[in-house]
ZAGU-673864 format. One record per residue (C-alpha): residue number from 1; x, y, z. Coordinates in steps of 0.25 Angstrom, whole numbers, always signed. Layout:
BEGIN
pos:xx:yy:zz
NUM:X:Y:Z
...
// end
This chain:
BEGIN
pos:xx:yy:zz
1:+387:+411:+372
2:+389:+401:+383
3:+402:+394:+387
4:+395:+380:+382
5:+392:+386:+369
6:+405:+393:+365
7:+411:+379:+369
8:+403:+374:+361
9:+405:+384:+348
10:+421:+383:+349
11:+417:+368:+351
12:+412:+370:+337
13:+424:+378:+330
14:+433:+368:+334
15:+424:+356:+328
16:+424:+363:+315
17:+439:+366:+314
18:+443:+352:+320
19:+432:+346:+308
20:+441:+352:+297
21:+450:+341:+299
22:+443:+329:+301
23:+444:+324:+285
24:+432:+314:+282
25:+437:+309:+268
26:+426:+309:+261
27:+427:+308:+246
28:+430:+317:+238
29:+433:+326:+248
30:+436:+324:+264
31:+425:+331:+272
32:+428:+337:+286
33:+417:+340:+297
34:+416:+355:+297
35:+404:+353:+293
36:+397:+344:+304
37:+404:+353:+315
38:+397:+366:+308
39:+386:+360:+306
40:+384:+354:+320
41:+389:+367:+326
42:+377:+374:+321
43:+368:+363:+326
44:+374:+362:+339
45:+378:+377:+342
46:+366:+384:+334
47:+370:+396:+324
48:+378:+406:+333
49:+387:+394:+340
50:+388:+386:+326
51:+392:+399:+319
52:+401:+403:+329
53:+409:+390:+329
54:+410:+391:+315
55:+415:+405:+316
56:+428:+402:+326
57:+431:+390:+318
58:+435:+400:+306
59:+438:+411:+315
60:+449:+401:+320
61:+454:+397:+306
62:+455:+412:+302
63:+465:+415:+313
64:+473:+404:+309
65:+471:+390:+315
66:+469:+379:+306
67:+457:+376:+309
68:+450:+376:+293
69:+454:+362:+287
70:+464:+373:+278
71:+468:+379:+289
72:+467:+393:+294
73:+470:+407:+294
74:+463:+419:+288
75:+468:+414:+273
76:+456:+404:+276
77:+445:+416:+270
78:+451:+413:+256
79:+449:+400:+256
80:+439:+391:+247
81:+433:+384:+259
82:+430:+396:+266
83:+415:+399:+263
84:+412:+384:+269
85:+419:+389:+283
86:+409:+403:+281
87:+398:+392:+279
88:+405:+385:+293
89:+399:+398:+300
90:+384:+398:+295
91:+381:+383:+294
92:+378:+383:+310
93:+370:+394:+308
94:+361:+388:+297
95:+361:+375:+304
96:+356:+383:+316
97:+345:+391:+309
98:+338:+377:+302
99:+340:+370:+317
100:+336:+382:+326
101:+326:+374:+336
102:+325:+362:+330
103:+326:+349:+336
104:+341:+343:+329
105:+334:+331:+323
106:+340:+327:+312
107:+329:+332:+304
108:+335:+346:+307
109:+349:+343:+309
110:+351:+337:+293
111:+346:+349:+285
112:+354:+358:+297
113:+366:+349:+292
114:+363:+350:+278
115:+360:+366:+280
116:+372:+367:+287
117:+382:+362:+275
118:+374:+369:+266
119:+377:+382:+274
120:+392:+379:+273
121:+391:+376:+259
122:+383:+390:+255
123:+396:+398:+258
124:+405:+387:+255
125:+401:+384:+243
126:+401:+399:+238
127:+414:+404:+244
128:+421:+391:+237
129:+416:+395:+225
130:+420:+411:+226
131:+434:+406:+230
132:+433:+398:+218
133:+430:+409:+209
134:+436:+420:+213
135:+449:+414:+220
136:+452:+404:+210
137:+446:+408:+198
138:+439:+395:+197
139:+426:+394:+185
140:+412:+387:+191
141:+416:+390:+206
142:+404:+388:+210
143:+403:+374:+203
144:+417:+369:+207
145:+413:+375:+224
146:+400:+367:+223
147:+409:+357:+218
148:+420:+356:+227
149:+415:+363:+239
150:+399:+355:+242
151:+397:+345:+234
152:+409:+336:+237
153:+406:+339:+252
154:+389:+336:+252
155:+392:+322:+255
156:+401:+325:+267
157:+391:+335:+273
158:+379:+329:+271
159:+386:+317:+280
160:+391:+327:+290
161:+377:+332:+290
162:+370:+317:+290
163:+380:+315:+303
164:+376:+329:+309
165:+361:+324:+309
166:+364:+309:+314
167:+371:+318:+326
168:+365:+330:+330
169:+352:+324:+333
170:+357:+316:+342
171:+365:+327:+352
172:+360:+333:+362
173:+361:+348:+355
174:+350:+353:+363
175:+359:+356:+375
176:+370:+362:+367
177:+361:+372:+357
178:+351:+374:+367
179:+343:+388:+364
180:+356:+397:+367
181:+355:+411:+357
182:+363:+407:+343
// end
C-alpha cells in the first residue's frame, strides 16, 4: 500500500474515533457519526483500505485508548455495543462490493449508504441481543435489541446516509480510489 493510501486509511481510524464524540441530539437518543465515517471509508478507500481503517480504530481501543465513546481497553469485548464495532469492520466491505466500478452517482451511493448501515446492524443487532440473553438474563432479547439497538437509530442513519449521497457525488473520489488492488 502506497504512502498516500495509508495516510489515508489512519486518516480513517482517526475520523471514526474522533466521531464517537460529536453528540447530535437527536431525540430519543443522541446519534454520533461513526456511521457516515465507516460508511464514507469504504466509499472512498474501497474494502481493503475501508476494512483496515475500521480494524486500527478497534485495535486502538483494545490496547487502551479511549477512543470507543465507552472508552477502551480489552474489557470493551464484553460489552453490549460491541457486535456494531465488529459491523464497523465489514460495512466498508459491503459498501465496496455493491459500488465496485460504479460511477458514485447518488443512485449508487444511497443504497451503498443504506447497505452500509444495514451491514452494521446484522452483527449489531445480534450480539446485542446475545449479551442480553445470556449476560443479563433479559426475556424477548431479541425484541428489546431490535428495540433499543436499530429502531431508535433508523431516523439518524438514513439522514447520515441522505448526507453521504448529497456529498459523495460531488468529490472528486476518482483520484483518491483510483483502480489500486483492495
Amino acid at each position: 500500500m502506497d504512502p498516500r493510501r495509508l495516510s489515508l486509511v489512519a486518516l480513517f481510524a482517526a475520523l471514526t474515533a474522533v466521531s464517537a464524540f460529536i453528540r447530535i441530539p437527536l431525540w430519543p437518543v443522541p446519534v454520533t457519526l461513526q456511521t457516515f465515517f465507516v460508511i464514507l471509508a469504504g466509499l472512498v478507500l474501497g474494502a481493503t483500505g475501508g476494512a483496515m481503517s475500521q480494524a486500527i480504530y478497534i485495535i486502538v481501543g483494545f490496547i487502551g485508548l479511549p477512543v470507543f465513546s465507552g472508552g477502551g481497553g480489552p474489557s470493551y469485548l464484553l460489552q453490549p455495543s460491541m457486535g456494531y464495532l465488529l459491523g464497523f469492520v465489514l460495512t466498508p466491505v459491503a459498501v465496496d462490493l455493491f459500488i465496485r466500478d460504479r460511477a458514485l452517482t447518488w443512485k449508487t451511493v444511497l443504497p451503498a449508504s443504506l447497505l452500509g448501515s444495514l451491514t452494521i446492524y446484522a452483527v449489531g443487532v445480534p450480539y446485542l441481543a446475545g449479551y442480553l440473553h445470556f449476560v443479563l438474563h433479559k426475556p424477548e432479547a431479541l425484541g428489546i435489541a431490535v428495540k433499543t439497538g436499530l429502531v431508535i437509530f433508523l431516523p439518524g442513519d438514513l439522514v447520515k446516509c441522505a448526507m453521504l449521497t448529497l456529498v459523495v457525488p460531488r468529490m472528486n473520489l476518482k483520484r483518491i480510489r483510483g483502480n489500486p488492488p483492495r
